[in-house]
NUBADREN-180715 format. One record per residue: x, y, z of N, C-alpha, C in turn; residue in three letters. Coordinates in nm, 4 decimals. Example, Ala and Ser with C-alpha at 12.3 -4.5 7.8 and 13.67 -1.06 7.14 Angstrom:
BEGIN
+----------+----------+----------+----------+----------+----------+----------+----------+----------+-----+
:       nX :       nY :       nZ :      caX :      caY :      caZ :       cX :       cY :       cZ :  aa :
+----------+----------+----------+----------+----------+----------+----------+----------+----------+-----+
:   1.3190 :  -0.5690 :   0.7800 :   1.2300 :  -0.4500 :   0.7800 :   1.3200 :  -0.3300 :   0.7800 : ALA :
:   1.2850 :  -0.2250 :   0.7080 :   1.3670 :  -0.1060 :   0.7140 :   1.2900 :   0.0030 :   0.7870 : SER :
+----------+----------+----------+----------+----------+----------+----------+----------+----------+-----+
This chain:
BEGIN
+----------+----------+----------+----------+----------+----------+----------+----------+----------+-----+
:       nX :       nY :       nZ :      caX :      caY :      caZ :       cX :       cY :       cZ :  aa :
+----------+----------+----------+----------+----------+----------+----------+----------+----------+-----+
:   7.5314 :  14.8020 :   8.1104 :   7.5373 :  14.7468 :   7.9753 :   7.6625 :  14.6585 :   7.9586 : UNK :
:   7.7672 :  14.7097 :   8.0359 :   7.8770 :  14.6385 :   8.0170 :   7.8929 :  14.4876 :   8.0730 : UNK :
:   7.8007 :  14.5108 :   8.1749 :   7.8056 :  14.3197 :   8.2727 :   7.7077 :  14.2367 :   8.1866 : UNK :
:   7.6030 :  14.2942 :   8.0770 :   7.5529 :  14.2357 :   8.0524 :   7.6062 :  14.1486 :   7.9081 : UNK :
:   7.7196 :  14.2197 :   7.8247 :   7.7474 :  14.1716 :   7.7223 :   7.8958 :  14.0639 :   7.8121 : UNK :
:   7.9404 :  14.0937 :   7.9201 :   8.0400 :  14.0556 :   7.9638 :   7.9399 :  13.8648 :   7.9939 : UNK :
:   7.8345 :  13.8996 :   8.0546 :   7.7476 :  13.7704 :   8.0566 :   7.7240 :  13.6802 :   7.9583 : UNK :
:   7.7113 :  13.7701 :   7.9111 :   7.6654 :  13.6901 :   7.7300 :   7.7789 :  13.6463 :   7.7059 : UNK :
:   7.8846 :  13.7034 :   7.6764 :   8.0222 :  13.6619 :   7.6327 :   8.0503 :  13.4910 :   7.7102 : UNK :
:   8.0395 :  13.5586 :   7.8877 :   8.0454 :  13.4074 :   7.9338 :   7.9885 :  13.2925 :   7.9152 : UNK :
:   7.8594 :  13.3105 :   7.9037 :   7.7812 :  13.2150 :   7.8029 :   7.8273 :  13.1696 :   7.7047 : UNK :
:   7.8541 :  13.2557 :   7.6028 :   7.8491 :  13.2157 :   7.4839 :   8.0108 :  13.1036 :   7.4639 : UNK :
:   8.1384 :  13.1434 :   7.5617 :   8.1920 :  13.0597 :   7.5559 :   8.1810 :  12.9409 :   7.6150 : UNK :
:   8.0971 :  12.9492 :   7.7384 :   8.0739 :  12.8619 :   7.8180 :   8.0128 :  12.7146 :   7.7028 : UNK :
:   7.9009 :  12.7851 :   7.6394 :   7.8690 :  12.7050 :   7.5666 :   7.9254 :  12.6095 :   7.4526 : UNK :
:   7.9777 :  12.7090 :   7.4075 :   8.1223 :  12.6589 :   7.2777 :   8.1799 :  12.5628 :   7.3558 : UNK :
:   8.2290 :  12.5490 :   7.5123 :   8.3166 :  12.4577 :   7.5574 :   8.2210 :  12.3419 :   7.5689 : UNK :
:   8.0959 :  12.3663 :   7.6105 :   8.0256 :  12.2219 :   7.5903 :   7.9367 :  12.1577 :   7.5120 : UNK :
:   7.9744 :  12.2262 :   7.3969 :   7.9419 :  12.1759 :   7.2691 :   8.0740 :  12.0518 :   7.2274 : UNK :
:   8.1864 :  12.1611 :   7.2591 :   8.3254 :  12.1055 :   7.2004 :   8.3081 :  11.9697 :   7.2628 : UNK :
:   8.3170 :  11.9534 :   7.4076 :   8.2643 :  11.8608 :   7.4474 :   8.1886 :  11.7253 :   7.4263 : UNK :
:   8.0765 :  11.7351 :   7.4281 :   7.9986 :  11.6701 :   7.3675 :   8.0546 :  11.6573 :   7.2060 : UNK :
:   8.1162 :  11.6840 :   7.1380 :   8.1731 :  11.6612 :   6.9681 :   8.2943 :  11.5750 :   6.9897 : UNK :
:   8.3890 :  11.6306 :   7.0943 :   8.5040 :  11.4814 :   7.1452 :   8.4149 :  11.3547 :   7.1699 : UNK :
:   8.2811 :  11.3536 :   7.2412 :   8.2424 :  11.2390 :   7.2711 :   8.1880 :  11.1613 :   7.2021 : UNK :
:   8.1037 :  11.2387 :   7.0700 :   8.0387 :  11.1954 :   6.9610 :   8.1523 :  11.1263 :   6.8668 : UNK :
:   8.3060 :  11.2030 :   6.8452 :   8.4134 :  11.1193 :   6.8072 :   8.4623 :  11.0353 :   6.8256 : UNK :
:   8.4449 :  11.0105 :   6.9763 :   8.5327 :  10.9044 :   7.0262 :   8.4629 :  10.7786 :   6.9822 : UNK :
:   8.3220 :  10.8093 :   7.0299 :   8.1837 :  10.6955 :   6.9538 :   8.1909 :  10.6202 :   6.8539 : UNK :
:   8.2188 :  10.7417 :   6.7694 :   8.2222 :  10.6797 :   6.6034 :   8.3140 :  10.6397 :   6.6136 : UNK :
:   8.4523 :  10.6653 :   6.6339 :   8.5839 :  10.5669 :   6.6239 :   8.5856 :  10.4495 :   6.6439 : UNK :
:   8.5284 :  10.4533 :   6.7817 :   8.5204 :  10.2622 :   6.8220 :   8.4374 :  10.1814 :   6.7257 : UNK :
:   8.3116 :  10.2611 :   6.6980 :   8.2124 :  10.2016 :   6.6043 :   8.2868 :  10.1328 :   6.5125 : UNK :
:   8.3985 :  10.2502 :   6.4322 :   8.4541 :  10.2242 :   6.3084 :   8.5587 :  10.0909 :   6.3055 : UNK :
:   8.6369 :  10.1293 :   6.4541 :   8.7718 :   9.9999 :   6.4566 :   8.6735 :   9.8768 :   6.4593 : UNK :
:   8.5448 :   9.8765 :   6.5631 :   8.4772 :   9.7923 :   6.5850 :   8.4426 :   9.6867 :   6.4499 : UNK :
:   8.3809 :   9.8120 :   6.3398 :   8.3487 :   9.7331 :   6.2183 :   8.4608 :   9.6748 :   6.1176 : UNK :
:   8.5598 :   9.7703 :   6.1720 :   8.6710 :   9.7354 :   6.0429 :   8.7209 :   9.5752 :   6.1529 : UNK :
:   8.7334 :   9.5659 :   6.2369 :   8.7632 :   9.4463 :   6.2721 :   8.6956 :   9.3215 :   6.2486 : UNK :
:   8.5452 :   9.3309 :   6.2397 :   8.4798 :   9.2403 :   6.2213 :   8.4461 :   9.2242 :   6.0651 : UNK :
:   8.4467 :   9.3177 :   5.9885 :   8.4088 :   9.3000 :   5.8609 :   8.5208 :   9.2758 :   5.7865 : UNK :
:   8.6222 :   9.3347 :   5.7983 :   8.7872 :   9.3306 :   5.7621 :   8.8000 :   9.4448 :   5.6585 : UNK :
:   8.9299 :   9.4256 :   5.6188 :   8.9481 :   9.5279 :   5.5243 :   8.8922 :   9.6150 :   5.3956 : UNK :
:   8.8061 :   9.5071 :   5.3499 :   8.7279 :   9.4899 :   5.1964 :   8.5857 :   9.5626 :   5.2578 : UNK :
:   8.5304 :   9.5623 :   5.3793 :   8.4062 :   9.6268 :   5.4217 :   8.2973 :   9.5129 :   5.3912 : UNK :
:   8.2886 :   9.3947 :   5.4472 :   8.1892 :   9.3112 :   5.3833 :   8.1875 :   9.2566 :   5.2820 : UNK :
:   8.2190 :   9.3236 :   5.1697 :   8.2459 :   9.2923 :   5.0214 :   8.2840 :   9.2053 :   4.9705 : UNK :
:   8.2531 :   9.0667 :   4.9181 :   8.3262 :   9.0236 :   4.8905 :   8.3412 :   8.9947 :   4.7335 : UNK :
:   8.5543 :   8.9493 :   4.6945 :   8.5649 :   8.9710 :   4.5591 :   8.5729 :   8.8482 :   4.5240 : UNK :
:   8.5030 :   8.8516 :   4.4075 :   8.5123 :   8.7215 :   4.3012 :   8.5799 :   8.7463 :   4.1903 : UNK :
:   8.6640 :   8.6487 :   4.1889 :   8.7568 :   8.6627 :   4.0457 :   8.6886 :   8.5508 :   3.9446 : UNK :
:   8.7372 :   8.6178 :   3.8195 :   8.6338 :   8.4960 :   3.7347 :   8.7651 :   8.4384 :   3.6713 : UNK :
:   8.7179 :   8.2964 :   3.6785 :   8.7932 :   8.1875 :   3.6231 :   8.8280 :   8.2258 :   3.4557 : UNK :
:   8.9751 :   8.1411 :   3.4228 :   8.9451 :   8.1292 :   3.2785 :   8.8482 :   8.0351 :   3.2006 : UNK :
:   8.7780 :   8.0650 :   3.1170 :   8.6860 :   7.9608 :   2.9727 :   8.7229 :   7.9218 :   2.9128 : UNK :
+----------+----------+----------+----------+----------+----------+----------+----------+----------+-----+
């Protein structure tokens, strides 16, 4: 009984580590995505502001 929860245990961290894993990589993803867009779109996000003249 004891090797078997000792198994599981290893698993179960085993898994946690390549989850963690795979979640650094999914971060790193989105980051570039993000510098990617903030570089090309600029600061404002696409948006652009119009000021209204005086009448």
């Amino acid at each position: 009984m004891l090797w078997i929860l000792l198994l599981l245990l290893i698993l179960v961290v085993y898994g946690f580590g390549f989850t963690m894993q795979i979640l650094w990589w999914v971060a790193a993803v989105l980051l570039v995505l993000w510098i990617v867009g903030f570089a090309v779109l600029g600061p404002s996000g696409g948006r652009r502001r119009y000021s209204r003249g005086r009448r």
